[in-house]
C-alpha positions in Angstrom: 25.9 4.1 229.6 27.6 6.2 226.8 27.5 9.6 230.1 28.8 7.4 233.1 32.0 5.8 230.9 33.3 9.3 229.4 32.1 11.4 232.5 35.7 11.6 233.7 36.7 12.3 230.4 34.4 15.3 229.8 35.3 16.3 233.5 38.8 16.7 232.1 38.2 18.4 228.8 35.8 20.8 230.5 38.5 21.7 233.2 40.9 22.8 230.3 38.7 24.0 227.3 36.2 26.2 229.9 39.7 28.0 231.4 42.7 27.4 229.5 44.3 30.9 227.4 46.8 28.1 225.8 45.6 27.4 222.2 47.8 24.5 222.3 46.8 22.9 225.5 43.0 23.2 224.3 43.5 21.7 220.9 45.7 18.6 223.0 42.6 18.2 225.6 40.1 18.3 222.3 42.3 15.3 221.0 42.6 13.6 224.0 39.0 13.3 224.8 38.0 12.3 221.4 40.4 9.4 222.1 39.4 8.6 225.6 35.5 8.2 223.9 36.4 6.6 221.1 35.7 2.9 222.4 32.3 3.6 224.5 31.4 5.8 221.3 32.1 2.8 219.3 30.1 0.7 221.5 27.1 3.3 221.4 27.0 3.2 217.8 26.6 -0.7 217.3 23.9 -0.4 219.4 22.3 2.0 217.6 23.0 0.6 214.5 21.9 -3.1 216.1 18.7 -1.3 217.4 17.1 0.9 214.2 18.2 -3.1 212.4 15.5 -4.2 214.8 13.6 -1.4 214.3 13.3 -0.9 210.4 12.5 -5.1 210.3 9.4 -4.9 212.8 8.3 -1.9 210.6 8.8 -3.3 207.6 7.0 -6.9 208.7 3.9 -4.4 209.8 4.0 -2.6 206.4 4.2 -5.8 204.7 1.6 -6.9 206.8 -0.7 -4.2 206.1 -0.6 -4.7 202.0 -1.3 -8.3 203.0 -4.6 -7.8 204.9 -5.8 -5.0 202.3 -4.2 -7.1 199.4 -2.5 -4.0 197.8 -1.3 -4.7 194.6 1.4 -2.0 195.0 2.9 -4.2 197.8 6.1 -5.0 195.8 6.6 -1.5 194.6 5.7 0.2 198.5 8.8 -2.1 199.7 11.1 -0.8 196.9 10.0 3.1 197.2 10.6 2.4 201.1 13.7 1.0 200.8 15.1 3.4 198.4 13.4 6.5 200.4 15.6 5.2 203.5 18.7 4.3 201.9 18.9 8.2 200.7 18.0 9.1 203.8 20.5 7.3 205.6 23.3 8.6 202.8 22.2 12.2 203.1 22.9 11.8 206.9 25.9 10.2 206.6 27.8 12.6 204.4 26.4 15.8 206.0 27.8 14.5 209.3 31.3 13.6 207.7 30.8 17.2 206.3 30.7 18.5 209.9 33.2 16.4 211.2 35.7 17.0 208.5 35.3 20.7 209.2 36.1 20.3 212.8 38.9 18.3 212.3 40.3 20.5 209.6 39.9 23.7 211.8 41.2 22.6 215.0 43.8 24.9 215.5 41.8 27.7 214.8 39.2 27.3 216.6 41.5 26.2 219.9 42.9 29.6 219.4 39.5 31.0 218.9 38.7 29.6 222.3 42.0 30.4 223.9 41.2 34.3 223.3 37.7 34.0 224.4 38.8 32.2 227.6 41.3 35.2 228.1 39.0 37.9 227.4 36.3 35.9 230.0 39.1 35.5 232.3 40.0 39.6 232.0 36.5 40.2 232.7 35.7 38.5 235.6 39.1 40.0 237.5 37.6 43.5 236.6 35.2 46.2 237.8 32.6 44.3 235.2 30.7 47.6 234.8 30.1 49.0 231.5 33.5 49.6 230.0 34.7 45.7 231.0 31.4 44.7 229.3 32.4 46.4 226.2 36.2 45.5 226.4 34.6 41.7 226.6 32.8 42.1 224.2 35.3 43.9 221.9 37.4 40.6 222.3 35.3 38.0 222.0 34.0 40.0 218.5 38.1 39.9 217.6 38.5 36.5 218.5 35.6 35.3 216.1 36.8 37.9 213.2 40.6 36.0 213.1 38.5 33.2 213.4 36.5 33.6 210.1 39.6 35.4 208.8 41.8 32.3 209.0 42.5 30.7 205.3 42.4 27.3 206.6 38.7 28.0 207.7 38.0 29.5 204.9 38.9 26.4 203.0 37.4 24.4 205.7 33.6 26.4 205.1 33.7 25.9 201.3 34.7 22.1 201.2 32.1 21.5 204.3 29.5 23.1 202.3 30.0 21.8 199.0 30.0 18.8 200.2 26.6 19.2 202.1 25.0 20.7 198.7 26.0 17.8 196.9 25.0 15.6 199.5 21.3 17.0 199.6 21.0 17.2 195.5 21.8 13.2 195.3 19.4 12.9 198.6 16.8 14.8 195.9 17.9 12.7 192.8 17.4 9.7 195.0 13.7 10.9 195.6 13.1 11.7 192.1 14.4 8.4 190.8 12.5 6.6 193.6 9.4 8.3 192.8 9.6 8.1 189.0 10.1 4.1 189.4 7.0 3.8 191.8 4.8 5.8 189.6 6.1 4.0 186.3 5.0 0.9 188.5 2.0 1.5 189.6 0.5 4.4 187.7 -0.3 6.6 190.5 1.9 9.3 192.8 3.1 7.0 196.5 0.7 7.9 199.2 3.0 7.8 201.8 1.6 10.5 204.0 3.7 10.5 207.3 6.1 7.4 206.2 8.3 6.4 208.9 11.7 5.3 208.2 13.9 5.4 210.6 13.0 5.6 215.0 13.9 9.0 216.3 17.3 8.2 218.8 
């Protein structure tokens, strides 16, 4: 299990991101987990991959099986639609997650120091009276943290490459649709009636 093998892991990285007022020590404990998972991530994701292979086959043989028993004579163009409905799909997923990730890794830094404040503010809080004016003084900081956050050029940079890259990502998914729908309709002379289509198990 993916939990039990990075539990110590996360145990660490939890005992220095949740506390820690050093940017630098945050940012090292981010890097370090992500290299402590990498191998049971890895692992995860093979099975993953290995188990939606499984899936998408069974589903395709009880599609396939379907136009057999009702003798559809769509049955070629329903497993092309399908296939080129999922493959977009599975690209539009793909390259909004590398958006994400790319972010994250570009922005390290700032957000480590982001954190590094907060943690100080939380920190300056709890050794307080925490009445009113300490709940306003937190606030006040958390609130600054987040502003030299957003103000920070390299996130800046970061947001508009992550976001770019998303909108082209979801106008190819689109395109992908059109083109997939144009083909089946050109094929078959009527719209795919698809209602519900399922393309990928929910993990």
């Amino acid at each position: 299990m993916f939990a039990s093998a990075t539990s110590a892991a996360k145990t660490a990285l939890d005992g220095v991101v949740r506390t820690s007022t050093d940017a630098g020590a945050i940012k090292a404990a981010w890097v370090t987990y992500a290299g402590a998972i990498a191998g049971p991530k890895g692992t995860l994701d093979g099975a993953v991959a290995t188990a939606t292979t499984t899936w998408v086959t069974s589903t395709e043989a009880a599609y396939a099986a379907y136009d057999t028993a009702t003798a559809s004579p769509d049955a070629g163009a329903n497993v092309t639609y399908r296939n080129a409905v999922r493959t977009a799909s599975a690209d539009l997923l793909t390259a909004t997650t590398k958006a994400r990730t790319d972010f994250e890794a570009a922005t390290i830094v700032a957000r480590a120091a982001k954190r590094a404040l907060v943690n100080a503010a939380v920190l300056a809080y709890q050794g307080s009276a925490k009445d009113d004016a300490a709940r306003t003084v937190l606030h006040t900081a958390i609130e600054g943290a987040q502003t030299a956050f957003e103000a920070d050029a390299t996130v800046g940079t970061a947001k508009t490459t992550r976001e770019t890259a998303i909108h082209t990502a979801r106008d190819a998914f689109r395109t992908a649709l059109t083109t997939a729908t144009t083909a089946y309709v050109t094929a078959t002379s009527h719209q795919p009636a698809f209602h519900g289509l399922v393309l990928q198990p929910k993990h």
